[in-house]
Each structure stands twice: as structure tokens, then as C-alpha cells.
C-alpha positions as CSV (number, residue, x, y, z in Angstrom):
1,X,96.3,97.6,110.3
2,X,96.9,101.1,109.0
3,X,98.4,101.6,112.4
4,X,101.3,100.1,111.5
5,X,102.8,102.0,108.8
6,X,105.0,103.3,107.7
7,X,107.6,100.3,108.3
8,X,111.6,100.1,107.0
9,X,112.4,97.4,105.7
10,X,116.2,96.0,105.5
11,X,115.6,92.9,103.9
12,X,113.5,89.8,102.3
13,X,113.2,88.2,106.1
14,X,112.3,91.8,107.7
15,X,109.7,92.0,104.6
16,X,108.6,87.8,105.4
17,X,108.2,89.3,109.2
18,X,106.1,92.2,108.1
19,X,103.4,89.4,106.1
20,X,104.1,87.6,109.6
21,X,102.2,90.6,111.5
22,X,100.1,91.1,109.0
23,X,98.6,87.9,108.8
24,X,97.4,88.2,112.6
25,X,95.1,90.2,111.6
26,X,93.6,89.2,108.4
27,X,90.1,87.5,108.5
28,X,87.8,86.2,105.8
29,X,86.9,88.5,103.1
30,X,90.1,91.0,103.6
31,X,91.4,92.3,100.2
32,X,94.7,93.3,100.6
33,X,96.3,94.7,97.7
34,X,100.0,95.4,97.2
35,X,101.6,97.9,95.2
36,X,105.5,98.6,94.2
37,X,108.2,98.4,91.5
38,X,109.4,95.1,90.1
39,X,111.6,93.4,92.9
40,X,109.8,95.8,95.3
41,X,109.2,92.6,97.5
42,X,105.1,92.1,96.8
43,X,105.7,88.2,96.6
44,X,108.3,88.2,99.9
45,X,105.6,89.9,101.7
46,X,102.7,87.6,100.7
47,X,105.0,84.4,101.6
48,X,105.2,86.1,105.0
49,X,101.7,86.4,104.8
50,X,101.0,82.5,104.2
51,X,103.8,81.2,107.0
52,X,101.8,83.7,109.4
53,X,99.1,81.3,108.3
54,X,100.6,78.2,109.0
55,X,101.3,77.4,105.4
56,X,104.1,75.2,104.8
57,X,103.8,74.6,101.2
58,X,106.5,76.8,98.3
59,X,104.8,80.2,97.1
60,X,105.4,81.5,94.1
61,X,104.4,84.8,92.1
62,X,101.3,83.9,89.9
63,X,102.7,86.3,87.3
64,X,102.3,83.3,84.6
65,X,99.3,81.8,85.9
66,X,98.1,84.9,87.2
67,X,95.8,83.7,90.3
68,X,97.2,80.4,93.0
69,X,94.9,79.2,95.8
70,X,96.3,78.3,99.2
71,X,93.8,76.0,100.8
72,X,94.5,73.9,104.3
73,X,96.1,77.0,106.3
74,X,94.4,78.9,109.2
75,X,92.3,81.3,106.5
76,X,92.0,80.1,103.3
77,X,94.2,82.5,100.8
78,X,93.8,83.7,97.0
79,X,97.2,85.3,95.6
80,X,96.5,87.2,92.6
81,X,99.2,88.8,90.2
82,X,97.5,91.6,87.7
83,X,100.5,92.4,85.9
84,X,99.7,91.0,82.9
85,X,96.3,92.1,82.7
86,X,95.1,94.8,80.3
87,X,91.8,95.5,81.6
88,X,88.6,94.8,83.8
89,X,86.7,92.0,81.7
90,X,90.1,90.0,82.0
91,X,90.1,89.6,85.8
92,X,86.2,89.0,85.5
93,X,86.8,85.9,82.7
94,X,89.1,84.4,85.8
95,X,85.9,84.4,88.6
96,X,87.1,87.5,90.8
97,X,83.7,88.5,91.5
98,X,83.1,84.9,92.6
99,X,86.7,84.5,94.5
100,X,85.4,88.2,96.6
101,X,82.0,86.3,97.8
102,X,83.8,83.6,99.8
103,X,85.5,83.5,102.9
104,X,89.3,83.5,102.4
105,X,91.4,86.3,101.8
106,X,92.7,87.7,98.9
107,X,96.3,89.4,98.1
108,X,96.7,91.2,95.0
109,X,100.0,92.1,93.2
110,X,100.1,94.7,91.3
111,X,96.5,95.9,92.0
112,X,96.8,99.4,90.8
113,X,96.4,98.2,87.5
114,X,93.1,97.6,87.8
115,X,91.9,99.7,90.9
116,X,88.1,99.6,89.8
117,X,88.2,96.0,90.1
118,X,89.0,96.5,94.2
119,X,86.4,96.2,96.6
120,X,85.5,99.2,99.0
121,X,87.2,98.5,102.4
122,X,90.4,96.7,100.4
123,X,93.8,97.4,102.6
124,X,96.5,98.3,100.1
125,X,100.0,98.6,101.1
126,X,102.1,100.7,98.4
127,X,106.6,99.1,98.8
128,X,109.1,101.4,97.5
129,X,112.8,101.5,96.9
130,X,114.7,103.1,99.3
131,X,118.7,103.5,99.8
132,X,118.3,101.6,102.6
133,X,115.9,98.8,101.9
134,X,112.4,99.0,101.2
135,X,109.7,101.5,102.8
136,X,106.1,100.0,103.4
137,X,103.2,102.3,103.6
138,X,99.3,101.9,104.1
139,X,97.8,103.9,101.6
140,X,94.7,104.4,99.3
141,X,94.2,102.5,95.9
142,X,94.1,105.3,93.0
């Protein structure tokens, strides 16, 4: 995957195309964590992600609820939002260690908040504002 990056991105259906690619090559027990500004395009990205999986059902940011499981696609997917989480113990009270021992795979907005909560081998993909779009790079969790 790290391969691909950097990418330019234009717009939310070039950033739903990018979760497209990416989801051909996901397999159970990826962690995937995405990083960027508010309105960077984490969520566009993982609904890319879920239509590369032959999801057909909405998806929606988990900011309020903070984690939503998409079962019936061709991987099983867990989309996490940390944003409003202050610390460690928080994302344990909500079962992460037990979401990280099955087979699905899980995308995490907002990740960098708790980067000692992330698995070794986790992909993370850092969006930032650009004059011309959005620029997607592979990089390493902090």
C-alpha cells in the first residue's frame, strides 16, 4: 500500500476512488488509521473504502457514537472515530482490544490521538489541505 503515496486529490469522488484502491487490498486484521484536519476527507475516504467492499448501506462519521460496524460486505469493517476521546482507558471501556482480535478490518479517524492504542504493522494515511485539493500520504503514526 505505501507504494501508492503520495496521491492529489481534487475532490470527495477522487477521495471515494482512493478508499476504492485501497480496499483491494485490505485483508482481515488491517488497521488502517487516518489522520487530517476537520473536513480533511477521513469519512469520504472510509465510504470509498466500504463501496470497494461491496457495501451498499449509508456511512456516516461515528464522531457521536464513536465506533459503527459494517457487517455483510466482502471483509467485515469497524470504523472508529477518536475525536472525542481523551485518553487510552476510554477506547479500552468500548472493547478495542477485543475488535483488534477478530478478522475484519478496522479504520480509525482521528488515530493520532491515541497512537499507543495502534497496533504495530497499522497503515496510517496522514490528508492535508492543499490549494488544490487534498494531498494523501502513507506515513508513520507519532
Amino acid at each position: 500500500m505505501q507504494d501508492d503515496f503520495p496521491q492529489s486529490i481534487d475532490s470527495a469522488e477522487a477521495m471515494s476512488a482512493l478508499g476504492e484502491r485501497i480496499a483491494t487490498q485490505l485483508k482481515p486484521g488491517d488497521v488502517l488509521a487516518l489522520i487530517g484536519d476537520l473536513g480533511a476527507g477521513k469519512t469520504q475516504l472510509t465510504k470509498g473504502i466500504l463501496q470497494g467492499l461491496d457495501y451498499t448501506e449509508p456511512v456516516t462519521s461515528p464522531t457521536f457514537t464513536i465506533v459503527q460496524e459494517y457487517r455483510g460486505g466482502t471483509l467485515d469493517v469497524v470504523h472508529f472515530d477518536l475525536y472525542r476521546l481523551s485518553s487510552a482507558q476510554n477506547l479500552l471501556e468500548i472493547g478495542w482490544e477485543d475488535y483488534l482480535d477478530q478478522p475484519q478490518v478496522l479504520v480509525v479517524e482521528w488515530a493520532d490521538r491515541l497512537p499507543e492504542c495502534m497496533p504495530a504493522g497499522t497503515h496510517c494515511l496522514s490528508i492535508e489541505h492543499t490549494p488544490e485539493g487534498r494531498l494523501v500520504h502513507y506515513a508513520p503514526l507519532d
